[in-house]
Every structure is written in structure tokens, then in C-alpha cells.
N, C-alpha and C positions, 0 to 999 in steps of 0.2 A: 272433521277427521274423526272417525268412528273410534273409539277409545278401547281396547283390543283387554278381555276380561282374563286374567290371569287365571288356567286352572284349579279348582277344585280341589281344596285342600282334601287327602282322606284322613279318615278319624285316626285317633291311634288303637292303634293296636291290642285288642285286649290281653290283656299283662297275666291270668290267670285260667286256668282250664276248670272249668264249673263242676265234672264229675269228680277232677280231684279234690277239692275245693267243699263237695259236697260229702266227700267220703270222710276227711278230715274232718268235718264240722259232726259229724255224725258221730265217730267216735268220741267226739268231747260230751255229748251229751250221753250215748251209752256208758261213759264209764261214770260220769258226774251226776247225770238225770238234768232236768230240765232245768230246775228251782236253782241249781246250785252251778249252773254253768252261765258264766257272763260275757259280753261283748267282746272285754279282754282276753278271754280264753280261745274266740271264736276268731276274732282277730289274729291272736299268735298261732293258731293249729293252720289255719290258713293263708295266714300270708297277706291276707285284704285289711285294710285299714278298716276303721269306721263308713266311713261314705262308702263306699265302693260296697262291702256287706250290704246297707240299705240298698244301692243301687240294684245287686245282682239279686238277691231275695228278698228284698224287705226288711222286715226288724226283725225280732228274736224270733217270737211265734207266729211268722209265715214260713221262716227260716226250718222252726223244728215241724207246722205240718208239711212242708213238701218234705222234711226226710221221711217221716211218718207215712205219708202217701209211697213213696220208694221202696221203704220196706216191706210194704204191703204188696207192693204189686212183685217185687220180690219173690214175698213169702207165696203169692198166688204160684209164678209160672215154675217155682222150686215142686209146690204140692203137685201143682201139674202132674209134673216129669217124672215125681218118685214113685205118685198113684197111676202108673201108666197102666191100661189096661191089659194089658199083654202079660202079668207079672201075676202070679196068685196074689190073691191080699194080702196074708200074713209076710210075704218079702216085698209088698210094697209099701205097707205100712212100716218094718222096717228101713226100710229107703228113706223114708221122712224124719222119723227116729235120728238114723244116723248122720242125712244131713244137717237137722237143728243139732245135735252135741257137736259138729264139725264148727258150726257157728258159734252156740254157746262155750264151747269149752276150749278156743282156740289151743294148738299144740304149742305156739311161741309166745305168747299172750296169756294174760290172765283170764279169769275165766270171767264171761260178762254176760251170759244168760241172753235174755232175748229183746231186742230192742223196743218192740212194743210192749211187754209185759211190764219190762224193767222200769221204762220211762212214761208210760202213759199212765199207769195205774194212778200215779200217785198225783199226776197233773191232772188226770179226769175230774177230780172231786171238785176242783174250782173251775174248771173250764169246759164251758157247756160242746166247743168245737171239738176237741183232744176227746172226750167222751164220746161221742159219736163218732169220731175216726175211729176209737178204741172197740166200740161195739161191732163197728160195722167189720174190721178187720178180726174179732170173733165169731160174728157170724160165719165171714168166708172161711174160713179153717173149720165151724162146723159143716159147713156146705159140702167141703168137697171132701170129707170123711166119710159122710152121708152117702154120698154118688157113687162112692166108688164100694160101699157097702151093702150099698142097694143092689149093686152088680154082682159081689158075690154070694148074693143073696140069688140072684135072677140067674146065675150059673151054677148052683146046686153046692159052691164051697161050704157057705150056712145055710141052717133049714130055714126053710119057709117060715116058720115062726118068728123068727131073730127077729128082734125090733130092731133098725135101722138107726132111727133117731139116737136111741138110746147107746147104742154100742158107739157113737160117731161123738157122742159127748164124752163118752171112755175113751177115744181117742185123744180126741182135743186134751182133756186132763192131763192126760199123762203126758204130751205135750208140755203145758204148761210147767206140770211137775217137775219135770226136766228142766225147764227155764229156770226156776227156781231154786232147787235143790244144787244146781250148777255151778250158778252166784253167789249160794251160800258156801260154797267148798267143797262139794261133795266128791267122791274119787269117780273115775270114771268105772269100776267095779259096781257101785253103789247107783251109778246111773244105768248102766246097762241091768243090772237088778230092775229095776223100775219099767225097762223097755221089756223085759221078756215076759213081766208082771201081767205088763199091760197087753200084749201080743198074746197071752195065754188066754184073760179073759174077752179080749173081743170076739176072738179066730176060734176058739173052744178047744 
């Protein structure tokens, strides 16, 4: 008599949503940095015990590069959209401007600068992986300062002379400036000082 196989138990049900899960964990590092944020902290912002954390990401730092990686691509399809070609430079590069203070300087939140500046910089110096995401996600923010300068260069906004390179690392800067001056306290008065600075010397 053929012995009749009880169905297939299914798994359970996974108990946590990953995007949230991952935005939470992200914030504990943006506000704490790397060094100074622990399992415990990652565990109570999320809701995952121990096990479950290693299960879905890994340990701490797989955990902080894939946010690291997210930001980035983030930050890519954000410069996208702000550097649309359709827009003069000078209101595109403000677009990017006011994006990152929308981020940095949240209006219900404190103010927490920029995720990779804030967190990477200071984890780079010991970690040869976090340094190489760090570069590599400066490179791309010089990248596409550059392209979309090079183009108002090639539609006659700047002269032919402009060096490219160089007006796209004045971008980036003041970028960064931003990030930081943000973190430190700065007024949103003091910030936008910094963006028109910066908009006067690339654009001319």
C-alpha cells in the first residue's frame, strides 16, 4: 500500500520588508557613522533580531556597503534628473544644489549632511573596500558635472575656452561644502550663500 506524502510544508513568511528595514538601518548609521553604530542599535531600528540581520545582509559591513552602494546609485539617477539636458546649466546645477540640502538639511529632522561624505570619510582610512566605494562614488559625481558641462560648453552657454574638468570639481566642492557646513549647523541662509557662490563661479 503506497504510503500517500503529506504536502509541502511552505516556509514562513518573511516577517520584515527589506526596503524598510534597509532605510532604518541607514539612518542609524547616517546619524551615528559607522564605528559608533552597533548590532544593537541595528537590531532595535529594525525590528530583526541578531540571526535574521546576518541572514538578510550579512554582518555589519556587508550590511553598511550595500547602503553605501544604494546611495550611490541614488545619488547617480537624482544627478540624472537635476542635470537634465533640456534645462540651462546654471538652473540645473541648481536642481542638484537644492536636492542634496532637501536631503542634507531635512525640514522635520535634524540636519545630517550627506551619507557618503558623513560616513565614509572617516571609515576609508581603515578600510581598504569603504575607500574604493568612496572614491569610486566621487568619481561619479565628478563624471556627471563634467558631461553636462561639457555640453554647455558645446551649446555656446560657456566659451570655448572653459576648462570642463575643472569647473566640474567646483561643482563637486561645493557639493561637498554643502554636506558639511550642513552637519556642522549651518543656517539654510549660509547654505544657499555657498550655492549662489558656487553658481556664479562655474556659469560666469
Amino acid at each position: 500500500m503506497a504510503v500517500q506524502k503529506s504536502a509541502a510544508k511552505r516556509g514562513r513568511p518573511r516577517a520584515y520588508d527589506p526596503d524598510v528595514a534597509l532605510a532604518r538601518a541607514m539612518s542609524v548609521f547616517w546619524d551615528a557613522g559607522y564605528a559608533a553604530t552597533s548590532l544593537d542599535d541595528l537590531r532595535a531600528a529594525t525590528g530583526m533580531n541578531r540571526p535574521s540581520i546576518y541572514a538578510a545582509f550579512g554582518d555589519k559591513l556587508a550590511l553598511y556597503r550595500t547602503l553605501l552602494d544604494r546611495y550611490r546609485e541614488t545619488a547617480r539617477s537624482g544627478m540624472a534628473q537635476a542635470l537634465a539636458p533640456e534645462v540651462p546649466l546654471r538652473e540645473a546645477l541648481a536642481r542638484v544644489y537644492k536636492a542634496a540640502l532637501a536631503l542634507y538639511l531635512p525640514r522635520k529632522a535634524d540636519a545630517r549632511g550627506c551619507f557618503l561624505i558623513g560616513t565614509a570619510v572617516t571609515e576609508a582610512a581603515r578600510n581598504a573596500a569603504v575607500r574604493a566605494s568612496l572614491a569610486a562614488g566621487l568619481k561619479e559625481i565628478d563624471a556627471a558635472f563634467e558631461t553636462r558641462i561639457r555640453l554647455a560648453v558645446d551649446r555656446g552657454e560657456l566659451p570655448r575656452r572653459a576648462n570642463a574638468p575643472a569647473r566640474a570639481k567646483m561643482a563637486s566642492a561645493a557639493l561637498y561644502s554643502l554636506a558639511i557646513h550642513s552637519r556642522a549647523g549651518a543656517s539654510r541662509t549660509e547654505l544657499d550663500a555657498i550655492v549662489n557662490a558656487a553658481l556664479d563661479l562655474i556659469c560666469g
